[in-house]
KEKE-3310 file (N, C-alpha, C; in steps of 0.2 Angstrom, whole numbers, plus 5000, padded with zeros to 4 digits):
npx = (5948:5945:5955:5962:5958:5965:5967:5971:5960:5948:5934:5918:5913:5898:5884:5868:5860:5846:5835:5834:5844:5845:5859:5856:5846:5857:5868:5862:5858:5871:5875:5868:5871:5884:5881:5878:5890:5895:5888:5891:5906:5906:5898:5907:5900:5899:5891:5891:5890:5886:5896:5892:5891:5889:5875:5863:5849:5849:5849:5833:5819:5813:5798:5788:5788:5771:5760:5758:5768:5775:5780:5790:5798:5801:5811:5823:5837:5840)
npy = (5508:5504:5508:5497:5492:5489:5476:5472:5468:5476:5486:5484:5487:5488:5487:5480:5484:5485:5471:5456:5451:5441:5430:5430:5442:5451:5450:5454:5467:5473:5469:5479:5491:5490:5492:5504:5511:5508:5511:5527:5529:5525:5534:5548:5555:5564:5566:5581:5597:5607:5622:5640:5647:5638:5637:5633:5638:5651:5662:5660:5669:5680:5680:5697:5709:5715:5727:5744:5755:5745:5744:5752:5748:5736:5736:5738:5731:5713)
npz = (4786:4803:4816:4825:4843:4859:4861:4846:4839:4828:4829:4821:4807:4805:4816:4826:4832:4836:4839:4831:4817:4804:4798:4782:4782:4786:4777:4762:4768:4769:4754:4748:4751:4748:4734:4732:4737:4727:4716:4717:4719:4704:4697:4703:4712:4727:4739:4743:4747:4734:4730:4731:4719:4711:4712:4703:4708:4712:4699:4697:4696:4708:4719:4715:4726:4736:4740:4745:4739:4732:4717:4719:4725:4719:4710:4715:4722:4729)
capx = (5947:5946:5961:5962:5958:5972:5967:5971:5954:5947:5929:5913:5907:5889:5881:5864:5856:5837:5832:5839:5847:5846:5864:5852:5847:5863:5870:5856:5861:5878:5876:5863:5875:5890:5880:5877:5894:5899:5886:5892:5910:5906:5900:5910:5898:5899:5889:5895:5886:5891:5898:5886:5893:5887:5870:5858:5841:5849:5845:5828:5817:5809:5791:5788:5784:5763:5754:5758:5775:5777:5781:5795:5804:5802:5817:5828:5840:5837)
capy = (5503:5508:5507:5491:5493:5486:5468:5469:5467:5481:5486:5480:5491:5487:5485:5478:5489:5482:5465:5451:5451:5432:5431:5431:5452:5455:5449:5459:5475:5473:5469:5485:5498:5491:5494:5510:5512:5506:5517:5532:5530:5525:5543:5553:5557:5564:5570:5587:5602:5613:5629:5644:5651:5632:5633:5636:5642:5660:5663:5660:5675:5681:5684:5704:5712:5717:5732:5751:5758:5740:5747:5758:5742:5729:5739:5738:5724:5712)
capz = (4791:4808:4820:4830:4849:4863:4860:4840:4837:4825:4828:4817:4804:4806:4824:4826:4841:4839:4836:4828:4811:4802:4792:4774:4781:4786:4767:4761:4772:4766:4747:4747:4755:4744:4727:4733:4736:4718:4711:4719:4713:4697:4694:4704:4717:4732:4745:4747:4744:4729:4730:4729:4714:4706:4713:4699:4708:4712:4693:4696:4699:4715:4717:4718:4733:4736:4744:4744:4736:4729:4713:4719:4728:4714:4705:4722:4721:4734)
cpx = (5948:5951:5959:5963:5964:5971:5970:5963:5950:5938:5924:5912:5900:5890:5872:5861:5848:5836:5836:5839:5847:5851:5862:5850:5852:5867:5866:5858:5869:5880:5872:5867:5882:5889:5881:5884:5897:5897:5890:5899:5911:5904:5902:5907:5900:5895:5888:5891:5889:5891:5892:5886:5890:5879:5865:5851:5842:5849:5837:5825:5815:5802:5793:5785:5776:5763:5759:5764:5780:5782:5787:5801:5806:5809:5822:5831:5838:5841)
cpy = (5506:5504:5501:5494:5490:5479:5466:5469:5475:5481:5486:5488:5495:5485:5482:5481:5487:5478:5460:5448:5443:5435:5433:5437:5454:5455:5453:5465:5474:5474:5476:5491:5497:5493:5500:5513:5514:5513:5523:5533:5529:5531:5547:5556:5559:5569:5578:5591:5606:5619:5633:5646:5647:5632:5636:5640:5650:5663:5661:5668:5674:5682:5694:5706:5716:5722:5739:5754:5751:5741:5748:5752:5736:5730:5738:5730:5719:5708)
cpz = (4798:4812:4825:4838:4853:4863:4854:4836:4834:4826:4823:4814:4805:4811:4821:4832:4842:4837:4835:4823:4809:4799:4784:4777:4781:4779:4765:4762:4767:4759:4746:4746:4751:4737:4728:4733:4730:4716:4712:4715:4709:4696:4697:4708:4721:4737:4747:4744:4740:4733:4727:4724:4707:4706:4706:4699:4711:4704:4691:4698:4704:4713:4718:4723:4732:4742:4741:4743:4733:4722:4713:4720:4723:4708:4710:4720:4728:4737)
residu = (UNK:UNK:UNK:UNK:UNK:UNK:UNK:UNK:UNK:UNK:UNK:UNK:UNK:UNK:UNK:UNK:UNK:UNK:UNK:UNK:UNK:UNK:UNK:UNK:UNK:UNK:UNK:UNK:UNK:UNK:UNK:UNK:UNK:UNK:UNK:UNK:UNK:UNK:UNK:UNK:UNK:UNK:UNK:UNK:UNK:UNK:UNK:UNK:UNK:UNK:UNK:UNK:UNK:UNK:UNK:UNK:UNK:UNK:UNK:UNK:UNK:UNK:UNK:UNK:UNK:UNK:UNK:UNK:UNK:UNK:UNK:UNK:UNK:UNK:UNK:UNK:UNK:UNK)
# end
């Protein structure tokens, strides 16, 4: 929760910056973004990017290199 400013008063979550929200979108916005939450804790997600050593597509191959001494280079590590 975010730290309350010099009145006590802790500032809002959600803003509204375009338009005008009726309380049934706002409910709506809010139960949406809490499932999402749910979900997320429920498996242990998190956002974060894996470590390199986890990613799986550096075990895919490369295409080979084309044109003239092609051959020689497609043995060269890359």
């Amino acid at each position: 929760m975010p730290d309350p400013d010099q009145r006590g008063v802790a500032e809002p979550l959600l803003r509204v910056v375009h338009g005008d929200a009726t309380p049934d979108e706002l409910a709506a916005l809010i139960a949406v973004l809490a499932a999402r939450a749910g979900a997320a804790a429920a498996t242990g997600s998190n956002d974060q990017p894996r470590p390199a050593w986890q990613d799986r597509a550096r075990y895919l191959r490369t295409t080979l290199p084309h044109g003239p001494g092609a051959w020689r280079a497609s043995a060269w590590p890359h």
